[in-house]
GUDREN-671979 format. One record per residue (C-alpha): x, y, z; residue in three letters; residue number from 1. Coordinates in steps of 0.02 Angstrom, whole numbers. Example, Ala and Ser with C-alpha at 12.3 -4.5 7.8 and 13.67 -1.06 7.14 Angstrom:
BEGIN
+--------+--------+--------+--------+-----+
:     c1 :     c2 :     c3 : residu : num :
+--------+--------+--------+--------+-----+
:    615 :   -225 :    390 :    ALA :   1 :
:    684 :    -53 :    357 :    SER :   2 :
+--------+--------+--------+--------+-----+
// end
This chain:
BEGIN
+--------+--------+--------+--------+-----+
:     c1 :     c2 :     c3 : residu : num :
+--------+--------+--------+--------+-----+
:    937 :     79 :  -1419 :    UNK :   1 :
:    835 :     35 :  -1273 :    UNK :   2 :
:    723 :   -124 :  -1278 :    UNK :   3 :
:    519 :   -121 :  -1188 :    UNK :   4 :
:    509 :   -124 :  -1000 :    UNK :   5 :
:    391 :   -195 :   -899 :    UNK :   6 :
:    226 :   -102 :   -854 :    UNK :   7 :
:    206 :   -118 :   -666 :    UNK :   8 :
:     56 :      6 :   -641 :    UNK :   9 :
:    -29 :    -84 :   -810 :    UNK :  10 :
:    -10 :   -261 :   -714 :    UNK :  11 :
:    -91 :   -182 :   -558 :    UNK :  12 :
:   -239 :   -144 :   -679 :    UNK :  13 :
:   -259 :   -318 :   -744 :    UNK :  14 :
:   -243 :   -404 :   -575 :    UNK :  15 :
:   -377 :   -306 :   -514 :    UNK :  16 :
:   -472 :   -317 :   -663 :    UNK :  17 :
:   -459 :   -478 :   -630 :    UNK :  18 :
:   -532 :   -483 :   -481 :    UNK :  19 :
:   -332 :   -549 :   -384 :    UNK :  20 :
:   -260 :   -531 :   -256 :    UNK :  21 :
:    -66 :   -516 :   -259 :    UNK :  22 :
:    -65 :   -658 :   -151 :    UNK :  23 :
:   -182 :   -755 :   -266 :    UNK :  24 :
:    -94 :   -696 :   -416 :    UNK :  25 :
:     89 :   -755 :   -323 :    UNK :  26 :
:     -8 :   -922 :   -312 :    UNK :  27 :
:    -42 :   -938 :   -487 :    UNK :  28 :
:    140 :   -886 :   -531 :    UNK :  29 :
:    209 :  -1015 :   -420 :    UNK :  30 :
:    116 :  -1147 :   -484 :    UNK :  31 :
:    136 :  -1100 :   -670 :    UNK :  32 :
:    323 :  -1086 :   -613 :    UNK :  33 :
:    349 :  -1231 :   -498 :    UNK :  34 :
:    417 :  -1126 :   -384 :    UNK :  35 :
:    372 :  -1017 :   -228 :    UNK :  36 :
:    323 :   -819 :   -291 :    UNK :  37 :
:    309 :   -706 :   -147 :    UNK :  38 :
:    182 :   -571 :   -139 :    UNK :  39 :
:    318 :   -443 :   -113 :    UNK :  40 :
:    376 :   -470 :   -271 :    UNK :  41 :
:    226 :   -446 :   -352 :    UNK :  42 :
:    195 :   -270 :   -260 :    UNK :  43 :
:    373 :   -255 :   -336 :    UNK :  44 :
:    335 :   -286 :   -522 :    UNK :  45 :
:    183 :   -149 :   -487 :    UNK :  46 :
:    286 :    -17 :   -416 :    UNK :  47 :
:    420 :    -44 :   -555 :    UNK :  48 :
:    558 :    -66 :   -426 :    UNK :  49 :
:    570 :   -250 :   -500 :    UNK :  50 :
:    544 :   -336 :   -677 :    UNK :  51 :
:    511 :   -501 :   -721 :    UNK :  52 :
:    631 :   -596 :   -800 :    UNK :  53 :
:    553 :   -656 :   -981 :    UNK :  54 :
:    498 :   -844 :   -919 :    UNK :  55 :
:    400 :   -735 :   -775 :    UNK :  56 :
:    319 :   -636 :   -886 :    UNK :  57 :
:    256 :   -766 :   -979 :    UNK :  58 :
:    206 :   -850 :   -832 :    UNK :  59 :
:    102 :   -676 :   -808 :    UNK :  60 :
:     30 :   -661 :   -966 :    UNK :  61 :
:    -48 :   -859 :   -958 :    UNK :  62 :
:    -99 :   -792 :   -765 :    UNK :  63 :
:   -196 :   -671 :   -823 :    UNK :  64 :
:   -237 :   -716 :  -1005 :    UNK :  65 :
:   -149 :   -576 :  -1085 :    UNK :  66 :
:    -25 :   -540 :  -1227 :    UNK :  67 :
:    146 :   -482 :  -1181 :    UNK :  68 :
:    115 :   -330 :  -1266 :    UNK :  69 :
:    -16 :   -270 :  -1138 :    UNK :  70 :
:    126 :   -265 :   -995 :    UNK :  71 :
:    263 :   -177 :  -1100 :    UNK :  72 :
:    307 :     -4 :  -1151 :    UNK :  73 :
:    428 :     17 :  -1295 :    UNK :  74 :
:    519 :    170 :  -1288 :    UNK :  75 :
:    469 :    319 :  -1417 :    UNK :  76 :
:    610 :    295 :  -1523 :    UNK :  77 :
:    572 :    105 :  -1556 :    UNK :  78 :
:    403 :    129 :  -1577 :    UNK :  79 :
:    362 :    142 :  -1770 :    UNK :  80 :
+--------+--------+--------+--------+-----+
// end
């Protein structure tokens, strides 16, 4: 049983909804983080090569005002 991954092109979407740059967007992180968030990770979480651990995500949901469950996927054999 597989649990939800992140959505990397669905966070691209929001950001630029958004109107953010992944370098604004790393700036938000890192201060909602208190730490520094690069903007290659961000290009990361898009491209899927990366995801965020769960305190990130959160971090990205409060960034962008979303729910978690607008940058997951649950697999089709979860989803019920």
């Amino acid at each position: 049983m597989r649990s939800a991954t992140f959505n990397g092109p669905r966070l691209l979407a929001l950001r630029e909804e958004a109107e953010l740059t992944q370098t604004e967007l790393a700036g938000k992180l890192g201060k909602l983080l208190g730490r520094t968030v690069h903007t290659a990770t961000i290009s990361k979480y898009e491209n899927g090569k990366q995801q965020p651990s769960p305190k990130t995500l959160g971090a990205i949901c409060e960034a962008l005002e979303v729910r978690k469950a607008e940058l997951l996927v649950v697999p089709r054999d979860q989803a019920a």
